[in-house]
N, C-alpha and C positions, 0 to 999 in steps of 0.2 A: 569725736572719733567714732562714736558709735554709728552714726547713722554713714561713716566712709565703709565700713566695715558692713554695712547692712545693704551698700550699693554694691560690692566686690560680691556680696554671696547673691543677692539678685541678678547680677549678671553673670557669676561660673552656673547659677541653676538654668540661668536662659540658654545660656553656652551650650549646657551637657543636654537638656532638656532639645535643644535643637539636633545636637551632635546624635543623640542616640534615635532620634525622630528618623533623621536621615541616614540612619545606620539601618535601624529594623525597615526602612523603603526599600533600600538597596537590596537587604537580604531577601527581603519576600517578592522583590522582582528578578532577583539572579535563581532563585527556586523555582518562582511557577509563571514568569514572566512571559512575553511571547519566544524568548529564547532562551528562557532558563531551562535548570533539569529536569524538570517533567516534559517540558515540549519535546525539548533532545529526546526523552525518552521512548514518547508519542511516537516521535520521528522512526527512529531506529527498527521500532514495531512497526510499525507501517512500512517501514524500506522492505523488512523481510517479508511481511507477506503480498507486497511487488512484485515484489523477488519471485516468489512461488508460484504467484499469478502469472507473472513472463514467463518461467521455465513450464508452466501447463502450456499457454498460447501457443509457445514455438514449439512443443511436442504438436500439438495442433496442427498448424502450419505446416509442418516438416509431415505430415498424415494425410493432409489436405493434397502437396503438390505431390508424395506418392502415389495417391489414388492418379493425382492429373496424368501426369506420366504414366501410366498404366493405361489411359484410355487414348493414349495420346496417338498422331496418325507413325511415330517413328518405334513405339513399342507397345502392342497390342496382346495386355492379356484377356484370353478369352473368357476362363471365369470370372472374371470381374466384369466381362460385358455380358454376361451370360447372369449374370446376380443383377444386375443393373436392368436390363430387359425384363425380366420378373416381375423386378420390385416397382419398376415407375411406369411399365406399359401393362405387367399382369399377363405375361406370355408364359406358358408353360408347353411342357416338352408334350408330341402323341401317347409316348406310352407313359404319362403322371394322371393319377386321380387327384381330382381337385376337391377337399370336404370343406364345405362353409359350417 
């Protein structure tokens, strides 16, 4: 009888012994796994600063095609072609002194 009794507890230790092996796996891969909560959290911090990265671009953009339209042949501002002549050909007006 002893040694039935010493096969039942070698086997509930295998048991739990497996059971909780497989338990703390689980746990520290639903934690820090490729899709547990730290990655989510990774995640989330990088959406937002995406996020802020696209909302600078499209201010960008939306600055960029302002300028275009501005030099455009259907509406033509003059100081902005008048700033733009200066700055990329170096034309300035007769009556401007020029200090280097």
């Amino acid at each position: 009888m002893t040694t039935r009794t010493l096969r039942l507890s070698l086997g509930a230790m295998i048991f739990f012994t497996v059971a909780l092996t497989l338990t703390a796996y689980f746990t520290f891969t639903a934690v820090q796994g490729d899709f547990g909560l730290f990655r989510r959290a990774e995640i989330t911090v990088e959406r937002a600063r995406l996020a802020r990265e696209l909302a600078g671009l499209q201010a960008e953009v939306a600055r960029m095609e302002n300028l275009t339209r501005r030099l455009s042949d259907d509406y033509l501002d003059l100081d902005l072609l008048d700033q733009q002549a200066r700055d990329v050909l170096g034309l300035v007006r007769a009556d401007e002194i020029v200090v280097n």
